[in-house]
Structure formats: structure tokens, C-alpha cells
N, C-alpha and C positions, 0 to 999 in steps of 0.2 A: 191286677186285682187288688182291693185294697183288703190290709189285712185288718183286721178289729177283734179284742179279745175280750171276756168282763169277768173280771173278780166274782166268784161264787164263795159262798157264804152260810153254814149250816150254823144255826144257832140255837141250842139245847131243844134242834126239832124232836119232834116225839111223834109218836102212832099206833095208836091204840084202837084196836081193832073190841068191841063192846064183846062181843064172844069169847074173848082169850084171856088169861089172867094176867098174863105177861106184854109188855108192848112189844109192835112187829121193828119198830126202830124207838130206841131209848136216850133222848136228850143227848142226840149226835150235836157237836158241836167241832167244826174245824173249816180249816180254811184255804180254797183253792187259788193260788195268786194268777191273775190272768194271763192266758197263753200258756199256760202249763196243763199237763193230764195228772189226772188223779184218776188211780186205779181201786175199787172197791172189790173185796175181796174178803173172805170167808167162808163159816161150814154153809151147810142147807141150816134154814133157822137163821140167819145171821143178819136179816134185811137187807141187802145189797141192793135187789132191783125194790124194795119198797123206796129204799131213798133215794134213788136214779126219781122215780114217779112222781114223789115228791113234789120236784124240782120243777116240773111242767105241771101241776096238779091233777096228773091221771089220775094220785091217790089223794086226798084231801089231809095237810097236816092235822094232829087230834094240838099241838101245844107248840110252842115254839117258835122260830121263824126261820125262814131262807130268802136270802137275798141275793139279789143278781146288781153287779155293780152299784148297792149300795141301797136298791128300791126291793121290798118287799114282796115276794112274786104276789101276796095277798092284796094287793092294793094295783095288780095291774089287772086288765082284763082276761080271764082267761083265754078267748080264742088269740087273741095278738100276741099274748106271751109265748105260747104252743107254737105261732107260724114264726117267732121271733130265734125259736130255740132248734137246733139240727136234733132229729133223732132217726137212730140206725140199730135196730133190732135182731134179734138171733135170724130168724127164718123172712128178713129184709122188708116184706109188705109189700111188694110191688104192685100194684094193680094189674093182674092180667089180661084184660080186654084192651089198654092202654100201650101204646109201644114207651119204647125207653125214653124220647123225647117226649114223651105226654107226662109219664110217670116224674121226671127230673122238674117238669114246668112246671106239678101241683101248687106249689108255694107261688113264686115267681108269677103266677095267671092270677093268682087272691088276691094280689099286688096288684093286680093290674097293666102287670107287663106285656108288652106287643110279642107278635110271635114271632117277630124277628129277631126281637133283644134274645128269648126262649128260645130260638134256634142258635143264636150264635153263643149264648151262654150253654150250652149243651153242650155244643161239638168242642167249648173248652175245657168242661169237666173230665167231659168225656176222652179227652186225653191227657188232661192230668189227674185223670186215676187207672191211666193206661190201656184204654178201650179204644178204638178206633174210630173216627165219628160215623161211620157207617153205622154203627149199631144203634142210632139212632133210630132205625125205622124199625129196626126186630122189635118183638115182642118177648114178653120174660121168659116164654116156656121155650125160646129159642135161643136162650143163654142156660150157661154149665152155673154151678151154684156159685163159683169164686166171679165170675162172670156179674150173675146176680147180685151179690153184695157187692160188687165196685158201684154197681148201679144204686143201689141202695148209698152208699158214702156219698155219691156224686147231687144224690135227689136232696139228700140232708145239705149237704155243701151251697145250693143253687141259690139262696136269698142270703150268702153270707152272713152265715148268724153268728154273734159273738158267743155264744154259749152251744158243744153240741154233747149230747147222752149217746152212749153205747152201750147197747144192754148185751154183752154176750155176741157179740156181733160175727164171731167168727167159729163157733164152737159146734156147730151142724159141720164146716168143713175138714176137709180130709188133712191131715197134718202138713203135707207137703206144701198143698196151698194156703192153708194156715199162715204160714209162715212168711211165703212171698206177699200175705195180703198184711199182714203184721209188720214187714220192711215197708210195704207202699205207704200204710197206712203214716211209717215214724217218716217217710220222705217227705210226703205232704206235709204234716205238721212241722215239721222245720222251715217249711216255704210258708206255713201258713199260719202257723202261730195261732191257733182256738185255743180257746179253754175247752177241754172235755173231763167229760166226768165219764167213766169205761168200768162197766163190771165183769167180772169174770169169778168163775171158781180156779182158775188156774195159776196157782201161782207164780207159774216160769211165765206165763203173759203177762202176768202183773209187773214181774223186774224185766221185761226186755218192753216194753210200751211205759210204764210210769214214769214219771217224774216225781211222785210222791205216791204213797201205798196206803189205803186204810185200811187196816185188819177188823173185821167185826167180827165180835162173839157170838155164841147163838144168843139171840134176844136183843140185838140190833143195838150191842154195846161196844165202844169203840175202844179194842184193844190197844194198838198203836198207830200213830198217823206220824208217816215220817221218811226219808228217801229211803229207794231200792237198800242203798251198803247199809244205813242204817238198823234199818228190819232185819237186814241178815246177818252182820257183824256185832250188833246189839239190841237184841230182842229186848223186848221190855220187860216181859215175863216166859213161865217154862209153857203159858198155852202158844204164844206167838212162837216162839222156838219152837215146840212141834209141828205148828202149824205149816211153817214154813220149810222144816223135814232136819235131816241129820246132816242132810249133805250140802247145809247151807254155806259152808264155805268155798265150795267148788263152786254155787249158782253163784257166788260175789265172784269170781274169774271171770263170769259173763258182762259184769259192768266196765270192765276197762281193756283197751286193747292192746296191742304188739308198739302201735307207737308210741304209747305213752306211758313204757317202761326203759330203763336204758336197756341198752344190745350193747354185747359183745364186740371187740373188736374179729374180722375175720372174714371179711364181704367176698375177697378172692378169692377161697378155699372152692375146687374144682367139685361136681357130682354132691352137694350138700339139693337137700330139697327147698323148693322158696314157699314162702309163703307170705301175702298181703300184712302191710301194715295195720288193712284197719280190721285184722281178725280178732275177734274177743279173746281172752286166755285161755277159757274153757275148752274154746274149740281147737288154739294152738296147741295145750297140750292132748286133746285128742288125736288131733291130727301126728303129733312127734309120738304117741305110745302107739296108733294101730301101723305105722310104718315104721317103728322098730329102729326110729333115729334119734342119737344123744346131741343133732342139731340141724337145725333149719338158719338160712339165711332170710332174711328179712327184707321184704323190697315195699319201697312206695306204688302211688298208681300207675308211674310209666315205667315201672321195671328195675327203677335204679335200685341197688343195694344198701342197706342201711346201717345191717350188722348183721349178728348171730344171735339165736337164742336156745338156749337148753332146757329141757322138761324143768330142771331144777331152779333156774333163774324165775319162771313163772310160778313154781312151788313157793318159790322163796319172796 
């Protein structure tokens, strides 16, 4: 599958709703570099999904512009820009009289794709977003809801668009799965290199999916645009510092792992507990405080030993 990304582009967009005194997004301006996610993030009031809509013009800009690798989305057609761009939604949209291989083909059949191209591009989605190609012939109300948004990723994915939107795509689901769809979703993008633009109110979503963060204010002002450790290790000001919580030192232990700190000497020490190289810190020293250990050995994927490590080494 070939990969393709495109430079997004926010230029002192603006949106102004005639009813309100204040704009729903205010002379956003920043810059998504292609193949990278940018995570949109703030309170309620803060325009996140106004400037996701933006970008496809479900909302119409009031001032401004956005561009997609360099062309103005205003100068392209609407319907082509829309089938051009992936979008994946809280509650997914699936068409339910449609089975999943209908639902995945909507794009792909605009195009005028045969239904065999439509079949065989299915049954590849559909296993690399970890469904089985049998589910091809169910119908939505015969998938679980994590179920349903793989199907939803997969439907966005099908006419490889260089630009794709997440509006909240995971936040109906139950934590557990949350999670494993939040790991799929970063496995993909490492195979597949998009641009996304991903909103959420969550900002442990925001540092374990971004690549770069925008914090908006209420009134759709752009407090800081800048990587995960940055946002956390140096807030711009004391709203993003709250925003981001007290315990933003601990969520920075979640951006780097077990391998890519030194370890102790001590890999032969007999009855020590192991634990994976590529564990974040946060949850290394979770895992060394709820089991009441001053150390873990540390192994790669096949089990070798690597070193030691102590709550304090990861403190430190």
C-alpha cells in the first residue's frame, strides 16, 4: 500500500458564528508537518471539533485560510475535497442496512472502483485494523462498539487519503478497549504515515497518540502548540499548566521507555521480577511500587536480559 501524507495548514482561521460575541475558533494559526498527528485539545468552549470541520468545510471559515499541501481547501471543490480527506467520528456512522464491506467501499465506489478492487481492499483493511475478513459480510448491529470503530478507521483509510480527522473517535468506548484501539490505532500510523488531525477532551489521549499537542482556550485561542514533554515539562503559561493537571511530571514518564534509559548493571540476580524493554516509565514504576520491588530486571522482546532498574533510577 502506498503511503502518502500532506502538510496541513491553519492560517489565522477564524469563526464567527453571527449569534455570539466571541468567535467559536479565533485566528488559529499553526502547522501540522505531514505524516505527523496533531492532537486538539481543550475545555468545552475551546473549538476543537469547530476546527476538525473546518478543514473538510462541514463548518464554513468566517476569515482566514487552511491549506492542505499548500492549496486552499477554498479553491477546491467541496464534494472532492471531503471524499479526498479520511473522517472517523465518536459514535463511527456506519450505515446500518449496509454490511461492513459496503460501508468500507462508500468512498472507493464514488471513484468508481470495481467490486473486486472493493473486495480485496476490504479484506486488507480489514486485517490491518485487526478484524478478520469474515466480517465483511456482518452488519454493524452485529459488531461490539470497538468492533465498530475499527470499521469506522478502516472505511476512512479505504481511498488512502493524505489527510485524515478524528473527532473524539474513541471516547463512547470503555477504557479497556480504549486503549488496545489507541495502541492499533499508533501501530497503523507508524506503517502508515497520515497526517491526522485527532480531537479529544482527554489529555492522557492527547500525550500517548500526539506528535504535537494544541491546547485551546475557551474561545477557540491557541494556548500552546508544541510536543507531548514540551506541554508538560514547560507549559507556556499557569492556564496550560492546569490544564494539563499537577501530576504532569509523572504523565512525562509516559513518553519514554525502560530502553532508553541506562540499566544497572545485574541481569543474573536470581527471583528479581522482569519486565519489557519497551514499558513507558510511568508504568515501570507502577508496576515496581504495587509489587513492593527495589528492582526489576529488564529484558528485550526475546527475553534476553538487559539490566536492572530501581523506582529511583526512573525518579531520577
Amino acid at each position: 500500500m502506498a503511503t502518502q501524507a500532506a502538510e496541513l495548514v491553519f492560517d489565522e482561521a477564524t469563526k464567527q458564528y453571527p449569534d455570539r460575541p466571541e468567535p467559536a475558533v479565533d485566528r488559529l494559526s499553526l502547522t501540522v508537518p505531514a505524516g505527523e498527528i496533531c492532537v486538539l485539545v481543550g475545555p468545552s468552549g475551546g473549538g476543537k471539533t469547530t476546527a476538525l470541520k473546518l478543514v473538510n468545510r462541514l463548518i464554513p471559515l468566517t476569515s482566514g485560510d487552511i491549506r492542505i499541501d499548500g492549496r486552499s481547501i477554498n479553491d477546491q471543490d467541496v464534494t472532492e475535497l471531503r471524499r479526498s480527506i479520511g473522517y472517523v467520528i465518536q459514535q463511527v456512522g456506519l450505515f446500518p442496512h449496509m454490511t461492513v464491506e459496503a460501508n468500507i467501499g462508500t468512498v472507493p465506489r464514488l471513484y468508481g472502483r470495481s467490486r473486486q478492487w472493493i473486495r480485496e481492499r476490504t479484506a486488507e483493511l480489514l486485517e490491518l485494523v485487526g478484524l478478520d475478513p469474515s466480517y465483511a459480510k456482518r452488519y454493524p448491529a452485529q459488531l461490539s462498539g470497538g468492533q465498530r470503530q475499527r470499521v469506522g478507521l478502516a472505511r476512512a483509510l479505504a481511498a488512502n487519503p493524505p489527510l485524515m480527522l478524528m473527532d473524539e473517535p474513541y471516547s463512547a468506548i470503555d477504557p479497556i478497549v480504549r486503549a488496545r484501539l489507541q495502541d492499533e490505532f499508533l501501530r497503523l500510523q507508524r506503517e502508515l504515515r497520515k497526517t491526522v488531525l485527532f480531537v479529544t477532551h482527554d489529555i492522557d489521549e492527547a500525550i500517548k497518540v500526539g506528535d504535537r499537542i494544541a491546547i485551546l482556550r475557551e474561545g477557540g485561542r491557541l494556548a500552546q502548540y508544541d510536543t507531548p514533554e514540551n506541554i508538560l515539562l514547560k507549559p507556556a503559561d499557569e492556564f496550560v499548566a492546569q490544564f494539563v493537571g499537577a501530576d504532569r511530571a509523572l504523565k512525562a514518564l509516559s513518553l519514554r521507555t525502560l530502553g532508553q534509559i541506562s540499566l544497572r548493571p545485574g541481569t543474573w540476580l536470581d527471583g528479581l521480577p522482569q519486565i519489557d524493554a519497551s514499558t513507558n516509565l510511568r508504568d515501570a514504576l507502577g508496576f515496581l511500587l504495587a509489587g513492593g520491588s527495589d528492582r526489576a530486571i529488564v529484558v528485550d522482546d526475546d527475553g534476553n536480559p538487559l539490566g536492572t532498574v530501581t523506582p529511583e533510577d526512573i525518579v531520577r
